[in-house]
TIMI-2910 file (N, C-alpha, C, CB; in pm, 1 decimal, decimal comma, always signed):
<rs>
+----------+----------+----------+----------+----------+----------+----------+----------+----------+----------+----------+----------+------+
!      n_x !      n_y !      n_z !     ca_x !     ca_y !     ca_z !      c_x !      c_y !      c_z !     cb_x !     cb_y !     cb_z ! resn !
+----------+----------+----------+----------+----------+----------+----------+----------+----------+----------+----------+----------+------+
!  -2453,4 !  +2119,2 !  -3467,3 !  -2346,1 !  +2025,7 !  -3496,8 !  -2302,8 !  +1956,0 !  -3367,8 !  -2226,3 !  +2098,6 !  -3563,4 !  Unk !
!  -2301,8 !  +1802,1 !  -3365,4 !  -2281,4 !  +1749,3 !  -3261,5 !  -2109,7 !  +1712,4 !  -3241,8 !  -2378,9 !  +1637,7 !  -3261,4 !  Unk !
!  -2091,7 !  +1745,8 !  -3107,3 !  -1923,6 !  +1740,9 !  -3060,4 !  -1871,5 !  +1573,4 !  -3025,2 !  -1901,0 !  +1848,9 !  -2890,1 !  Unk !
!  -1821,6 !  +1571,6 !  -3103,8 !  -1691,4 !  +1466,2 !  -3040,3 !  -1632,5 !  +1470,5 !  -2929,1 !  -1579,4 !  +1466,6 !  -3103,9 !  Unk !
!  -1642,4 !  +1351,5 !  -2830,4 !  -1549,9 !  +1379,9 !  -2674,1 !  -1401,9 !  +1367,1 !  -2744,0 !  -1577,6 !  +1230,4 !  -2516,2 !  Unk !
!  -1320,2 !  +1452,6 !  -2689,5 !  -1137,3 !  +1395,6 !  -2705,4 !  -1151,4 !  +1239,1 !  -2577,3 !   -968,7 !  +1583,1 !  -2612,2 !  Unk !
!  -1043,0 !  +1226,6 !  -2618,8 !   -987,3 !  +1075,8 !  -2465,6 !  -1006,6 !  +1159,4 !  -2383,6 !   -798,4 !   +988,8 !  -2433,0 !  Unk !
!   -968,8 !  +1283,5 !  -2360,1 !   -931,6 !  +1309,1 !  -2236,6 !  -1080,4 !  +1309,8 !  -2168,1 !   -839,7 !  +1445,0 !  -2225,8 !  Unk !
!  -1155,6 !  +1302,4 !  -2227,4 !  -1313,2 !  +1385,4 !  -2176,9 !  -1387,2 !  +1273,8 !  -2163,2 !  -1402,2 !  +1502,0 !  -2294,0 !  Unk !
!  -1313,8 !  +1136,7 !  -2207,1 !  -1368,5 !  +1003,0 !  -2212,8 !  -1296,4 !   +919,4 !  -2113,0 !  -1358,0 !   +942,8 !  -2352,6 !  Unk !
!  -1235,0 !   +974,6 !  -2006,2 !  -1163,2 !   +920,1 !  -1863,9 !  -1001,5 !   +879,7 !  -1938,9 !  -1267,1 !   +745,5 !  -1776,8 !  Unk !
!   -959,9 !   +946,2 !  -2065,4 !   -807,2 !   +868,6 !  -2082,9 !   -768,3 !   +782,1 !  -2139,2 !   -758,2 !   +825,2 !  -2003,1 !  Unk !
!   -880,3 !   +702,9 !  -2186,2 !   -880,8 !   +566,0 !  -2219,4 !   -857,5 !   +577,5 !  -2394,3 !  -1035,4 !   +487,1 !  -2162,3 !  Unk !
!   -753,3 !   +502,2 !  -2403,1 !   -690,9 !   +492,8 !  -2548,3 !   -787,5 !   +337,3 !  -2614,1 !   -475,1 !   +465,9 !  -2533,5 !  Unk !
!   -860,7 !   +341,0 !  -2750,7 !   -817,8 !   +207,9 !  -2784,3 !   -780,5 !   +130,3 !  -2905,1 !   -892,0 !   +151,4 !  -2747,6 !  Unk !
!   -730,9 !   +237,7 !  -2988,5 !   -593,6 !   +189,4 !  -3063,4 !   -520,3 !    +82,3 !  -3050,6 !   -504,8 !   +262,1 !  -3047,7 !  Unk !
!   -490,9 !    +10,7 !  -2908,8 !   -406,1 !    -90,0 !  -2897,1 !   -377,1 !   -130,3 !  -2762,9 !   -297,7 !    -61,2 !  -2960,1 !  Unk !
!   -433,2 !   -268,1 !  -2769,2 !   -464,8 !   -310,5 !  -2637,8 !   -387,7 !   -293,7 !  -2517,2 !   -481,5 !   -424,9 !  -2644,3 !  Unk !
!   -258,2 !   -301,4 !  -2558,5 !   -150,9 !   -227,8 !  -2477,2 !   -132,4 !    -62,8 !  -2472,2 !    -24,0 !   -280,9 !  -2528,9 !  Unk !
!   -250,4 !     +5,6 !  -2498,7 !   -173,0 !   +138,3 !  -2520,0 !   -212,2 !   +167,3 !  -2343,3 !   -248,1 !   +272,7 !  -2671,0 !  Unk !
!   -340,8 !   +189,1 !  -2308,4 !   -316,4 !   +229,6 !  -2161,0 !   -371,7 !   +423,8 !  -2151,2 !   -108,0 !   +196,6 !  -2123,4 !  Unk !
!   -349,7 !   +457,4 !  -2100,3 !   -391,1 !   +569,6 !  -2072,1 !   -320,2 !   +685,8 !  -2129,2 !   -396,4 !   +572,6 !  -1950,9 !  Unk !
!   -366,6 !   +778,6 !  -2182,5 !   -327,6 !   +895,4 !  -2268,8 !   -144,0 !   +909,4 !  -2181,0 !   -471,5 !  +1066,5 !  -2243,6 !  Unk !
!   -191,3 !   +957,6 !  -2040,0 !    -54,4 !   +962,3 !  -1963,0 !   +106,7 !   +886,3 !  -1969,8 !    -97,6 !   +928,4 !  -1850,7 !  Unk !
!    -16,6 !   +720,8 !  -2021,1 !    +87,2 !   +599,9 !  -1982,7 !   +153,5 !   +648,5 !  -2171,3 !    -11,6 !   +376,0 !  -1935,1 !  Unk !
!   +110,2 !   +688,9 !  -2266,4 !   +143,1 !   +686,4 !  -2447,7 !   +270,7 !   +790,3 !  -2387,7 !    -16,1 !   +775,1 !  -2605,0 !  Unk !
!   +191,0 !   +909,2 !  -2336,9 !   +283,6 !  +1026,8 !  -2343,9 !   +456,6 !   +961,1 !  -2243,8 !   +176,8 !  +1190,2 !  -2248,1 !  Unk !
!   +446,6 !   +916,3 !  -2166,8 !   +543,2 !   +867,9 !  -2103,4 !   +637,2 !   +773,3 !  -2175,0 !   +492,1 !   +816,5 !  -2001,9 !  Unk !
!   +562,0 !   +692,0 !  -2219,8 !   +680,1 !   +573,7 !  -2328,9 !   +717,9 !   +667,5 !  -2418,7 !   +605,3 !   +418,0 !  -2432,9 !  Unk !
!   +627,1 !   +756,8 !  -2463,5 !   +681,2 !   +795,0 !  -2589,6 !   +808,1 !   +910,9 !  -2558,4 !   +551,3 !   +857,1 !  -2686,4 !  Unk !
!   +763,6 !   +940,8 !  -2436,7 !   +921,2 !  +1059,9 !  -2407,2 !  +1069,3 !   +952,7 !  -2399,9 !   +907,1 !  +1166,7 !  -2193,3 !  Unk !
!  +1015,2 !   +777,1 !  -2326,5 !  +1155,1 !   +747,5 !  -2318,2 !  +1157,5 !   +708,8 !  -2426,6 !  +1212,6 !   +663,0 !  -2223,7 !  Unk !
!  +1056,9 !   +711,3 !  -2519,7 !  +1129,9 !   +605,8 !  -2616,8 !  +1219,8 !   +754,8 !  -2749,2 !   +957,1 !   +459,9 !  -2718,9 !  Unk !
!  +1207,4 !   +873,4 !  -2705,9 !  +1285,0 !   +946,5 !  -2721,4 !  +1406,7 !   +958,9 !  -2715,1 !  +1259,5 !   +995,1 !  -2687,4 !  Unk !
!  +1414,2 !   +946,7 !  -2541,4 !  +1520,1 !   +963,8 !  -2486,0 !  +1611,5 !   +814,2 !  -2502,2 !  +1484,1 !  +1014,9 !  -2344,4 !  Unk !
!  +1585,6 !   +740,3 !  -2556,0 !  +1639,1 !   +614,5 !  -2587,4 !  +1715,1 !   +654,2 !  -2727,3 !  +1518,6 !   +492,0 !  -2597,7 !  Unk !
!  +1683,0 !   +665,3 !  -2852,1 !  +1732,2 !   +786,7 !  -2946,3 !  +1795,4 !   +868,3 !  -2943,3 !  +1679,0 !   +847,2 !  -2980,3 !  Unk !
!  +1784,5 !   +998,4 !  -2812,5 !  +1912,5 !  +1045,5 !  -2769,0 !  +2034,8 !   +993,8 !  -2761,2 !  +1903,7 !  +1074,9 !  -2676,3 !  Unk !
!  +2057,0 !   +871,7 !  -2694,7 !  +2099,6 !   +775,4 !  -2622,3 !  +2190,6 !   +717,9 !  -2728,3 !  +1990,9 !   +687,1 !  -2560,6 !  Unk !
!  +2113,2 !   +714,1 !  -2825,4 !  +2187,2 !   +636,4 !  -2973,3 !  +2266,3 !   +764,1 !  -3019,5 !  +2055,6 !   +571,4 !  -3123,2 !  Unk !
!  +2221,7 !   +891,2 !  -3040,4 !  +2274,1 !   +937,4 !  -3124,3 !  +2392,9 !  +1005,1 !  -3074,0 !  +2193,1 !  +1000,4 !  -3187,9 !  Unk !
!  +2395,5 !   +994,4 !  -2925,9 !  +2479,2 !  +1039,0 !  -2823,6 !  +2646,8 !   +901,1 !  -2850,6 !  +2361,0 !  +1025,6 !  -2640,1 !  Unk !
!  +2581,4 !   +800,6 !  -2863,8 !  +2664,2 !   +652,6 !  -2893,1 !  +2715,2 !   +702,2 !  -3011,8 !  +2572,8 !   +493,2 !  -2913,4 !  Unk !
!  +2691,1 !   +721,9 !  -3130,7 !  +2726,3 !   +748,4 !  -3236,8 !  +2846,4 !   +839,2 !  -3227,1 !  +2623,7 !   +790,6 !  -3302,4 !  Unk !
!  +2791,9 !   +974,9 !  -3154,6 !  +2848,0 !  +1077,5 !  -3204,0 !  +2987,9 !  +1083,6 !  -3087,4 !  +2732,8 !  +1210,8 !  -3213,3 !  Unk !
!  +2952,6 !   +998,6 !  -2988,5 !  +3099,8 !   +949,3 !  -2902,1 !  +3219,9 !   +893,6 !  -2975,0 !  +3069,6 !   +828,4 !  -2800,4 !  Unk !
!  +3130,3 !   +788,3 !  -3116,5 !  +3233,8 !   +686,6 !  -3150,5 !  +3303,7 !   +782,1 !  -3266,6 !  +3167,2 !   +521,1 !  -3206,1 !  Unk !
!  +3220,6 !   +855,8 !  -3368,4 !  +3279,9 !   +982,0 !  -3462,6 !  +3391,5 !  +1045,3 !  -3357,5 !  +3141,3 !  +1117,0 !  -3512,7 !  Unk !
!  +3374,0 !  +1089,9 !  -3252,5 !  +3411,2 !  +1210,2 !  -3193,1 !  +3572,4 !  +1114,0 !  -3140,8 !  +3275,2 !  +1286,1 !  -3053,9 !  Unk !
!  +3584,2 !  +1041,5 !  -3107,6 !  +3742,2 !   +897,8 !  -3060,0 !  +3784,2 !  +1010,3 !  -2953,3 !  +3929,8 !   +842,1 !  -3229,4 !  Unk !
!  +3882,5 !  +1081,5 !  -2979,1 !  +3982,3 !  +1104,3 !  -2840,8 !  +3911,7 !  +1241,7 !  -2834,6 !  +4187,0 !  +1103,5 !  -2854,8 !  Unk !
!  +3871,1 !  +1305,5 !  -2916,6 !  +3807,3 !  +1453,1 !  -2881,4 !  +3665,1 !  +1426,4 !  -2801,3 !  +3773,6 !  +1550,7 !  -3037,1 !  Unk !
!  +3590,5 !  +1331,4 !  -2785,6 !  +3485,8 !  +1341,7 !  -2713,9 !  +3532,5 !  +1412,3 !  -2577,2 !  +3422,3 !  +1206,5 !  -2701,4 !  Unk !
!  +3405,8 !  +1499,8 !  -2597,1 !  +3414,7 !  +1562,5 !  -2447,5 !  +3335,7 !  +1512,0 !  -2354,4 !  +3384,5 !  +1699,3 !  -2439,0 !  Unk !
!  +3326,6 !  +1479,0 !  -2263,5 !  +3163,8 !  +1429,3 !  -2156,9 !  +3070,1 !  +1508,6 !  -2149,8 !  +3173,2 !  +1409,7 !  -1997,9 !  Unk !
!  +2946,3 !  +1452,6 !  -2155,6 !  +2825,1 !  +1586,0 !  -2148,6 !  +2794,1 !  +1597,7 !  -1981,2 !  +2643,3 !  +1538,5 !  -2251,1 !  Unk !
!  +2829,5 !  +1513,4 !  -1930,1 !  +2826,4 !  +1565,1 !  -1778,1 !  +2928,6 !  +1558,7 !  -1699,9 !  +2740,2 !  +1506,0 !  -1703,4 !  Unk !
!  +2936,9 !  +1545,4 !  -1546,9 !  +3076,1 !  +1505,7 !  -1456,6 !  +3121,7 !  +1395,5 !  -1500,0 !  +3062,5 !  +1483,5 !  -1303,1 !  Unk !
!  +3309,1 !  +1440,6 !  -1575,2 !  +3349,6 !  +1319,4 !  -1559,4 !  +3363,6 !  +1204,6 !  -1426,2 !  +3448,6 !  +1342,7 !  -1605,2 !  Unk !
!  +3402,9 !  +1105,0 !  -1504,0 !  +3429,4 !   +985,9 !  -1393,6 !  +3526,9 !  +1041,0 !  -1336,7 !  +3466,8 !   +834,5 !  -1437,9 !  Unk !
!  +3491,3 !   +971,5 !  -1171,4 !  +3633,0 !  +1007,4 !  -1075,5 !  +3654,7 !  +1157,2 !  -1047,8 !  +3779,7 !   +957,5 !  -1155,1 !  Unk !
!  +3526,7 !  +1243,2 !  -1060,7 !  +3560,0 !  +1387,4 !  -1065,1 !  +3453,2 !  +1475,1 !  -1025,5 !  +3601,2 !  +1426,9 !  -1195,7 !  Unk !
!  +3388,8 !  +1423,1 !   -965,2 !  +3294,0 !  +1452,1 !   -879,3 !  +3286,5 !  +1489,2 !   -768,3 !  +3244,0 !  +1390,9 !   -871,3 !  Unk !
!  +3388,5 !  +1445,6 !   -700,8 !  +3438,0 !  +1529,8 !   -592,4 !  +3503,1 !  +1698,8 !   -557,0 !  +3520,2 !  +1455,4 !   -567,0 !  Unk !
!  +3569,7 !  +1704,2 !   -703,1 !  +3668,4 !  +1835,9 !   -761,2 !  +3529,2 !  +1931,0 !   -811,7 !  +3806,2 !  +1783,1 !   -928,4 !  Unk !
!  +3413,1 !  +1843,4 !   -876,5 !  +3280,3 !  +1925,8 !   -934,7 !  +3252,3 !  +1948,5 !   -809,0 !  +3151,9 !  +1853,5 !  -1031,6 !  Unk !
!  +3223,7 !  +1923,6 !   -681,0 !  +3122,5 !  +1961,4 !   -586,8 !  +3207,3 !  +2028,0 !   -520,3 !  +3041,1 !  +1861,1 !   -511,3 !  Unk !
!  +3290,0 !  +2059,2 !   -492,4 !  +3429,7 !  +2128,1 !   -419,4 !  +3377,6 !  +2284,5 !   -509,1 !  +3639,9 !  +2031,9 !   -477,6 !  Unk !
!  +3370,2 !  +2313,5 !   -622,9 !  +3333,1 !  +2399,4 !   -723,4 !  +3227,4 !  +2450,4 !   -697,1 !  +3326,1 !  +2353,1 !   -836,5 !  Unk !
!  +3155,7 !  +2381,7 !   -665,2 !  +2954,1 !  +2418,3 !   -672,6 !  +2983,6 !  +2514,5 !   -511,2 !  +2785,0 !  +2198,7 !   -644,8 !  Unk !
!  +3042,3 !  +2384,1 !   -432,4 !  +3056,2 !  +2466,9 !   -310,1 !  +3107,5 !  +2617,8 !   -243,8 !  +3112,0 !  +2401,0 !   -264,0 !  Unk !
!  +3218,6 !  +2614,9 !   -350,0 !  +3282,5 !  +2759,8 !   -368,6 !  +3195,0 !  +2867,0 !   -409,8 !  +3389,3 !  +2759,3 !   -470,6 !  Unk !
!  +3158,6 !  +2828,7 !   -520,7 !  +3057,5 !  +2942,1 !   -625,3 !  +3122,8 !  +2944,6 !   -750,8 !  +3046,3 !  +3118,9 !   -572,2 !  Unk !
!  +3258,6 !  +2832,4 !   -769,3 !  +3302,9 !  +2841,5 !   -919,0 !  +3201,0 !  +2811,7 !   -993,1 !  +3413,2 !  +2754,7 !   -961,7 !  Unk !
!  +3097,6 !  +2723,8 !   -968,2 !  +3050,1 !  +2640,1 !  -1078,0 !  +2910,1 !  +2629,1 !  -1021,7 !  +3133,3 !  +2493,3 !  -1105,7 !  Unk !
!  +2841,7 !  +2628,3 !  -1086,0 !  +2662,4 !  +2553,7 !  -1039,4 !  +2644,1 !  +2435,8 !  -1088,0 !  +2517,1 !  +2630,8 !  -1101,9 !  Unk !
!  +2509,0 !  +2389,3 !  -1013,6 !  +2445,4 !  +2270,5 !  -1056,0 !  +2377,9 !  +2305,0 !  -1161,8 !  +2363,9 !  +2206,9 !   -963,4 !  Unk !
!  +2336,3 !  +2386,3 !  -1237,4 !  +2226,5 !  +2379,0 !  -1322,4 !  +2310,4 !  +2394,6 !  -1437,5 !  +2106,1 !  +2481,8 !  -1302,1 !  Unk !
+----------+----------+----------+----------+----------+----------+----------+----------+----------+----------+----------+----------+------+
</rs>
């Protein structure tokens, strides 16, 4: 039974679509075009959420009081 190369075994090369580009270049759009979706559903769930939204990271203007923290050992970066 004779084997089929994958892309990968064929140098990467996509050709599905003239713009697709290299297995690497699909996997990459396709993570932001993920993280773009996040992005929305993050928008959404800000505008549901009105005065209770909490920030998912350092608030504004408070970044200074966060690293003052990290520095101590109250708080980490990760």
């Amino acid at each position: 039974m004779e084997r089929t190369a994958t892309l990968f075994e064929m140098g990467l090369r996509a050709t599905a679509s003239p713009l697709l580009g290299s297995v690497t270049q699909a996997i990459n759009r396709q993570i932001a075009h993920y993280s773009y979706h996040v992005g929305q559903i993050v928008y959404v769930a800000r505008y549901f959420a009105g005065s209770n939204w909490r920030t998912l990271t350092i608030p504004k203007k408070k970044s200074g009081e966060f690293n003052a923290q990290v520095a101590s050992g109250e708080k980490s970066q990760r």
